[in-house]
C-alpha positions in Angstrom: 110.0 5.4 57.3 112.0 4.6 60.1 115.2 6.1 61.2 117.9 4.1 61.6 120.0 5.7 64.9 122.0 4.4 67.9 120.7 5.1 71.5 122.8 7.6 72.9 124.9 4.4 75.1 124.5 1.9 72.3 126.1 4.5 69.7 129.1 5.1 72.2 130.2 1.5 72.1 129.4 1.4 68.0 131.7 4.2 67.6 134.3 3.2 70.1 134.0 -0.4 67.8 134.1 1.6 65.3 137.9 2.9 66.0 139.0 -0.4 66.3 137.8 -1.1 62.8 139.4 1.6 61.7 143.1 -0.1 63.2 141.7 -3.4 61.0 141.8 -1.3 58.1 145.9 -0.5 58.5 148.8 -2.9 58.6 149.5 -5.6 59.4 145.2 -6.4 59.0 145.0 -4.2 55.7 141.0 -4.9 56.0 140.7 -1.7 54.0 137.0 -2.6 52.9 136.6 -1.5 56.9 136.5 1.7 56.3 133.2 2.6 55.3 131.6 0.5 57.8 133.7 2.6 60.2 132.6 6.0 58.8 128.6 4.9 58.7 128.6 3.9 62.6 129.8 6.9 63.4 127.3 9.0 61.2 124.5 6.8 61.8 121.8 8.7 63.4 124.0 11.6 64.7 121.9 14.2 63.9 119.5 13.2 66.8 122.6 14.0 68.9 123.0 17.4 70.8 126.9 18.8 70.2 127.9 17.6 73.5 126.4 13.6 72.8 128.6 14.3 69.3 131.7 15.1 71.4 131.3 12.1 73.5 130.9 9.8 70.1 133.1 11.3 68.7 135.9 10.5 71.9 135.0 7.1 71.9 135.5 6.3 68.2 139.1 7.8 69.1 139.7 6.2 72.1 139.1 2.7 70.4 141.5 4.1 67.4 144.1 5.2 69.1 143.8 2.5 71.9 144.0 -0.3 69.5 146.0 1.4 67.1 148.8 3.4 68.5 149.2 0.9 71.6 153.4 0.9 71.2 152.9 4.2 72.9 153.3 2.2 75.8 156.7 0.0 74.2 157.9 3.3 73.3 157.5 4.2 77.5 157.9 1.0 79.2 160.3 -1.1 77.5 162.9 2.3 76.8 161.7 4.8 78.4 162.5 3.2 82.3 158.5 3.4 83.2 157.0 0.9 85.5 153.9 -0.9 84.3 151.6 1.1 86.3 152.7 4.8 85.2 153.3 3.4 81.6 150.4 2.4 81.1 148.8 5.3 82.6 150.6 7.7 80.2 149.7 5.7 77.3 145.9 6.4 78.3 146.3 9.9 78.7 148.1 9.5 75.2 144.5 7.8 73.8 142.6 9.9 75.8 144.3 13.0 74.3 144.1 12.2 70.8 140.5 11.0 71.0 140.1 14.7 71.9 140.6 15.7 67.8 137.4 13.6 66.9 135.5 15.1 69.9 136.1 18.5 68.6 135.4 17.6 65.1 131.9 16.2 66.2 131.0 18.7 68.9 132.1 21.6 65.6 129.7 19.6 63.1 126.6 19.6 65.3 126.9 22.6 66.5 127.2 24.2 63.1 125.3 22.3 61.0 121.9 20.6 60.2 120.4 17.7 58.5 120.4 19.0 55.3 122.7 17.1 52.9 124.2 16.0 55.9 126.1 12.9 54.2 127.6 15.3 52.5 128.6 17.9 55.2 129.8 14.8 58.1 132.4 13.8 55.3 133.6 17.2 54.9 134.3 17.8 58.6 135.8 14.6 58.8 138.8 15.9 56.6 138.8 19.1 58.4 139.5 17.2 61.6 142.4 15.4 59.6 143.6 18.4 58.5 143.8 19.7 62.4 144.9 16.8 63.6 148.1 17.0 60.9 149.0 20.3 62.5 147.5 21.4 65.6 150.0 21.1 68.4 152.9 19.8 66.2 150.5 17.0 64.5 149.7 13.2 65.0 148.7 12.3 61.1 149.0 8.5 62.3 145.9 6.4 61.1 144.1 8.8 58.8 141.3 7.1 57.6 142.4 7.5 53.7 146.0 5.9 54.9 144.9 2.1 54.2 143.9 2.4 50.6 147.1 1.9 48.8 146.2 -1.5 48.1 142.5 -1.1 47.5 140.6 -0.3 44.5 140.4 3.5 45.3 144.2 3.4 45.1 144.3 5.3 41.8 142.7 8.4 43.5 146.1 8.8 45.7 148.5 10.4 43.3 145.5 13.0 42.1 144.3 14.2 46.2 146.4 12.3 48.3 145.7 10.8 51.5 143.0 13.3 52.9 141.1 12.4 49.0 141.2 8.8 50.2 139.6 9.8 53.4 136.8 12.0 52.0 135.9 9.2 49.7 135.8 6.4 52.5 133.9 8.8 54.6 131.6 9.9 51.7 130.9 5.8 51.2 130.4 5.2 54.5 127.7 8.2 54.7 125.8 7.1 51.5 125.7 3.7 52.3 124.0 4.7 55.4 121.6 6.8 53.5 120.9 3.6 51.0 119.9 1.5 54.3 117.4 4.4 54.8 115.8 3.2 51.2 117.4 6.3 49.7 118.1 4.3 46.5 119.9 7.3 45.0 122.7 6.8 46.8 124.0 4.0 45.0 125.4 5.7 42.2 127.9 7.9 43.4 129.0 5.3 45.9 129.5 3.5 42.8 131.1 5.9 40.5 133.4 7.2 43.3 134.9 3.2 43.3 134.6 2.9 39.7 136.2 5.7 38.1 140.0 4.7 39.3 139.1 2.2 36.8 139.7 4.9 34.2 142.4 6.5 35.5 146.0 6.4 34.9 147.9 4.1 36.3 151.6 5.6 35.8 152.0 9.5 36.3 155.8 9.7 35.6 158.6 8.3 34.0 162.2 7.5 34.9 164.9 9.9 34.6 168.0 7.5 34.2 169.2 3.6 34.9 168.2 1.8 38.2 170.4 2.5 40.8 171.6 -0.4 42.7 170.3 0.2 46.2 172.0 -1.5 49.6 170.1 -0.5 52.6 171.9 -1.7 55.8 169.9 -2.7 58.8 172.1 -3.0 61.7 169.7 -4.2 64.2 170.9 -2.5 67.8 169.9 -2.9 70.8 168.2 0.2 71.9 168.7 -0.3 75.4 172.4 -0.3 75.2 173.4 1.6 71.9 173.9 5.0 73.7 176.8 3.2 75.6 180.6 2.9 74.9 180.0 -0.9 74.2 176.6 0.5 71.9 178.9 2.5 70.0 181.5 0.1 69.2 178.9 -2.6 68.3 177.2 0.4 65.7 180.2 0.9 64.1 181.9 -2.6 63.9 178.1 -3.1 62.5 178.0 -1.0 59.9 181.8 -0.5 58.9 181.5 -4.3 58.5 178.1 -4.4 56.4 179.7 -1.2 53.9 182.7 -3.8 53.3 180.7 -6.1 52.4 178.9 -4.9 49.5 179.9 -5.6 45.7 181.3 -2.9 43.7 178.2 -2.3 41.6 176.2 -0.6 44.1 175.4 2.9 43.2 173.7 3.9 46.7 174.7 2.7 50.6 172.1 4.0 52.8 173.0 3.9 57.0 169.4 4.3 59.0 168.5 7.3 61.3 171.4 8.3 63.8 173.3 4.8 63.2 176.3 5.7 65.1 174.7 6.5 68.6 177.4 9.9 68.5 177.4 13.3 67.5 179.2 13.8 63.3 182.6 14.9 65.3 183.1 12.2 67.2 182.2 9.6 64.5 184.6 11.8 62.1 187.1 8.4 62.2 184.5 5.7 61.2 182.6 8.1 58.6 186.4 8.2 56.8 187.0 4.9 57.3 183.2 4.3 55.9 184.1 6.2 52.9 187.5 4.6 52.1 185.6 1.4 51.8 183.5 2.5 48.9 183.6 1.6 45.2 184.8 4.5 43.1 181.2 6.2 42.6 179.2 4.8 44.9 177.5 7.6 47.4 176.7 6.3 51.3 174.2 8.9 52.6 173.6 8.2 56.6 171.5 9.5 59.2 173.7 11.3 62.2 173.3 13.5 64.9 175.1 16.9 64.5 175.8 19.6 67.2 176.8 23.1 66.4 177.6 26.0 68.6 176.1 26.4 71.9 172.6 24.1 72.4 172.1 23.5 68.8 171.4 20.0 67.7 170.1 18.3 64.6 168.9 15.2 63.2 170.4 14.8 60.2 171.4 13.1 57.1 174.9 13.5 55.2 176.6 12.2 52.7 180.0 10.2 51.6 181.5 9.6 48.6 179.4 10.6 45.6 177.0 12.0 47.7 177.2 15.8 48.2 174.5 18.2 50.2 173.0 17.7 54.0 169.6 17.7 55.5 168.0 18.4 58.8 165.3 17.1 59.8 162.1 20.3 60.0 159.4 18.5 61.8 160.8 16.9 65.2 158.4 14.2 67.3 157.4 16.1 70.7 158.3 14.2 74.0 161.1 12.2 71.5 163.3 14.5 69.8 161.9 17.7 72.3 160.7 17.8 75.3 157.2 20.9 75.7 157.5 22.3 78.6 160.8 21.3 79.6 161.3 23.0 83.0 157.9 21.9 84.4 158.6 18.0 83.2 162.0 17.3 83.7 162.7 15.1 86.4 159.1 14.1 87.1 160.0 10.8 85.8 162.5 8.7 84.2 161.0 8.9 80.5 161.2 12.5 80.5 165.4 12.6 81.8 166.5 9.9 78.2 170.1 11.3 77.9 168.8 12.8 74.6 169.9 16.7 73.5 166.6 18.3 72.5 166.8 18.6 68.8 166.9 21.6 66.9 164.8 21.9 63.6 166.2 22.3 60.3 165.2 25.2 58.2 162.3 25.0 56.0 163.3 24.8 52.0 166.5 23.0 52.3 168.3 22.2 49.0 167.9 17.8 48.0 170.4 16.0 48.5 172.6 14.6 45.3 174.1 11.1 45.5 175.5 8.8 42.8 174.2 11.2 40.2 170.9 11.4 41.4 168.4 13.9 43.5 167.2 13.1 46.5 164.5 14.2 48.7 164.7 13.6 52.5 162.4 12.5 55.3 163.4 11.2 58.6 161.6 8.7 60.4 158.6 10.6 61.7 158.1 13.0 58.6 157.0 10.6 56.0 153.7 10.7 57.4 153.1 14.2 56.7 151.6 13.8 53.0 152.5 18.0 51.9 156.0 17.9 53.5 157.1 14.9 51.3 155.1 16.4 48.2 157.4 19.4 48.6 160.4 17.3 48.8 159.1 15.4 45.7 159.0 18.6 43.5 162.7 18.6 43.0 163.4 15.3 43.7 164.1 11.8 41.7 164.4 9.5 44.4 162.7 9.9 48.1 164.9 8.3 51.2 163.5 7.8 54.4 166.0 6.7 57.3 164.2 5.6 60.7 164.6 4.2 63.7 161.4 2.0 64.6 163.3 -0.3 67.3 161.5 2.0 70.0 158.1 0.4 68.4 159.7 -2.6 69.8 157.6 -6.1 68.3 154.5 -4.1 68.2 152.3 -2.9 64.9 154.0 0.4 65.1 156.8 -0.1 62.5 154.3 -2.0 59.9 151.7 1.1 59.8 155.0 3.3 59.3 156.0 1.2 56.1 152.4 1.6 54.9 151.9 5.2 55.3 155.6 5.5 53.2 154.2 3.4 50.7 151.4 6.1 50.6 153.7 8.5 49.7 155.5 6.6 47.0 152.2 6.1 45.6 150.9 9.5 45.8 154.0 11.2 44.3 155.1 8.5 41.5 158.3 7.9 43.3 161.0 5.3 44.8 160.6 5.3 48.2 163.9 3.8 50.1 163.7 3.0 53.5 166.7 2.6 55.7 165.8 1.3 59.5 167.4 0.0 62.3 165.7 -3.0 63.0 162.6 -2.7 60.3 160.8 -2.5 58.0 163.7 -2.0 55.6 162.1 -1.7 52.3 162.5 -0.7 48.7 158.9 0.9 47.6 158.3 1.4 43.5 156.2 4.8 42.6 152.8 2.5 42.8 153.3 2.2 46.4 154.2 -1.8 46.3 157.1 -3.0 48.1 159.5 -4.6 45.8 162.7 -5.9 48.4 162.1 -6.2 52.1 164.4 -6.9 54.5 162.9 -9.4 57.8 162.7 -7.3 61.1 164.6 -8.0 63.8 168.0 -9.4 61.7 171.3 -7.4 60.9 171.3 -7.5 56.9 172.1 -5.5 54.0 168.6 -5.4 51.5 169.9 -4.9 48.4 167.8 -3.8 45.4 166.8 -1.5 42.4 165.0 2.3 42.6 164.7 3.8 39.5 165.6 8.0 39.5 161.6 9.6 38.3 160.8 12.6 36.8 157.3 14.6 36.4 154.6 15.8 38.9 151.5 13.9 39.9 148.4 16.5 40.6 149.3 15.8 43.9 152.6 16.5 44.1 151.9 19.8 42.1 149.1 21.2 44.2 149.5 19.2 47.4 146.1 18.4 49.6 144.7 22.1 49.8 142.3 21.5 46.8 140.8 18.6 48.9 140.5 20.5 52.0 139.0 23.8 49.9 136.5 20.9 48.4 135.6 19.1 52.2 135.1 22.9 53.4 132.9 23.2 50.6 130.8 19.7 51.4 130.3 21.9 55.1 128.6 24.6 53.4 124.9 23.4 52.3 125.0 21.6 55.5 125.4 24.8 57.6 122.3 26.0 59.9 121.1 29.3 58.5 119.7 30.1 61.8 121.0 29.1 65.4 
């Protein structure tokens, strides 16, 4: 029989194609049936491969993810950060060329370590394992896990039992098997098929709600970026949202202002957050992102409360080179990006109490940390409702902000809640617990979305155990495919 396998040049360019599937399969494309395909050209014929031809497929298939992918690296530099084109773009590559470092590692690891047998098997399983490391090693860059691009596909039902990383270990495993059915390994049919069957069978709704809809108004004040740290930014962001809070009707339950939306520390905006509050209906809560400062060097991203609203939260996981600069004394003043008149921000504490506004618990993420599946599921445990403020503008027009909203629709999904979104220029968006996007505000407009989110109550199996049974069961797939003897 033959084997079907790459030469070593040809399978470089399948798997660097192979990462720009991968981007197809996430928003704004949503080509989730992708992934698979994506998966097999990277497994096919890789165990002719020495570890070090592994590590260089395995680079390329993240240089052509990342480089399609993640491209508003180089909005984020060039259009805010004050970077010619030349250095801009050159960071962004180093970016890509980083990253693509994860999957060379992961491949290098699996060919050094294990053998053909059961391999299908054992190449899915150190796929997670590099998901899992690249959620946490170094801070963490969970963007584009393979698994992430599934809330709309038939596999969909896995989500709220294994989460994300499930989703990838299934894509992965069909990839794999399908490769082995090309090889006339008819076998492999069946648990391709009962892996995209059985959601079939599975429930649909894992929790129930815990009180009325709350009327939603999530204002989207749309500021320019490049002048909101200003004295003019700052009057424009509050005449913005001071006006916006007026307007709405006296039935909303919940006002929701988007990450840091007055461009000043909590002192400072002290007047407009009392003004803010003597705007609102008896009973309604506003809950806004804000800066704070406290003692000596100690800064927080934050989210407080107004009205009916009681509690705070700070945001725990911080974005390196955007909320913190590593090694600060060796990069400062090197260039332009790394001197933004940004304080470096100070995490919050881990275990934070929810939030509680208009009569109902909330669980926080900002911006960044809804992409980290077990941080939300934590917050979801003693939470109703799940808020996520943001501020995408430094994505700029790019695809950035649209894989965001998808990856929070993940975690609606996964954890049977309302997700509500508050951003500064998009995606504004009310998310139901299935992970579908029932009001959406357009990008790029200042707008108030108003809407319903329903309070929920009970655990999904994911939101109870979080993703370590999936990673114990992909370290398990490793096992049989272990060399007994080096």
């Amino acid at each position: 029989m033959t084997e079907l396998r790459f030469s070593p040049r040809l399978g470089c360019l399948a798997a660097l194609a192979a990462g720009v599937l991968t981007t197809l399969t996430a928003s704004p494309f949503e080509l989730w049936w992708l992934g698979p395909v994506a998966a097999g050209l990277v497994y096919l014929g890789i165990q002719a491969l020495s570890p070090g031809q592994a590590a260089l497929r395995g680079w390329c298939y993240g240089v052509g993810l990342f480089g399609s992918g993640a491209s508003w690296v180089y909005v984020s530099i060039h259009d805010y950060g004050y970077t010619g084109v030349p250095l801009a773009a050159f960071l962004t590559g180093l970016f890509v060329a980083s990253m693509a470092l994860y999957f060379a590692a992961t491949l290098w690891l699996y060919r050094r370590l294990c053998g053909p047998r059961l391999a299908f098997l054992s190449f899915a399983g150190a796929w997670v394992l590099g998901e899992w490391l690249r959620t946490w090693l170094f801070t963490g860059f969970p963007w584009l896990l393979l698994g992430s691009s599934h809330v709309d596909s038939p596999l969909a039902p896995w989500a709220p039992i294994g989460g994300v990383y499930a989703l990838s270990l299934i894509t992965v495993l069909s990839g794999t098997l399908a490769v082995e059915f090309l090889r006339r390994r008819w076998w492999a049919a069946a648990p391709v098929a009962a892996l995209w069957l059985i959601p079939l069978a599975l429930p649909t709704q894992w929790t129930t709600p815990a009180g009325e809809p709350l009327r939603v108004a999530l204002l989207q004040g749309n500021l320019d970026q490049l002048i909101k740290w200003t004295p003019e930014g700052q009057r424009i962001a509050a005449n913005t949202y001071l006006a916006l809070t007026r307007e709405q009707d006296d039935d909303v339950d919940l006002i929701v202002w988007p990450e840091a939306a007055l461009p000043m520390f909590e002192q400072e905006a002290a007047p407009i957050l009392e003004r803010a509050q003597s705007n609102l209906a008896p009973g309604t809560a506003l809950l806004t992102g804000i800066l704070q400062r406290e003692g000596d060097g100690l800064y927080y991203n934050s989210v407080i409360g107004l009205g009916n609203a009681e509690g705070e939260y700070r945001k725990e996981h911080l974005v390196p080179f955007g909320e913190f600069l590593p090694l600060e004394s060796l990069l400062r003043g090197t260039i332009a990006f790394f001197d933004l008149p940004m304080p470096a921000m100070t995490p919050g504490p881990a275990g934070q109490r929810p939030l509680r506004a208009a009569g109902t618990v909330i669980g926080n993420a900002i911006c960044y940390e809804i992409i980290y599946a077990d941080l939300v599921a934590e917050r979801a445990r003693d939470a109703e409702l799940l808020l996520t403020v943001s501020n995408d503008t430094w994505f700029g027009e790019s695809i950035g902000p649209l894989q965001h909203l998808q990856m929070a629709r993940l975690r609606a999904l996964e954890n049977g809640r309302y997700v509500v979104r508050a951003t500064s220029n998009g995606v504004t968006a009310i998310i139901d617990p299935q992970g579908r996007v029932t009001a959406r505000a357009p990008q790029f407009e200042t707008v108030a979305l108003t809407g319903d989110a329903t309070p929920m109550q009970g655990l999904t199996p994911f939101t109870r155990t979080g993703s370590w049974p999936v990673w114990l069961l992909a370290a398990l797939l490793v096992l049989p495919g272990l060399r007994l003897k080096s």
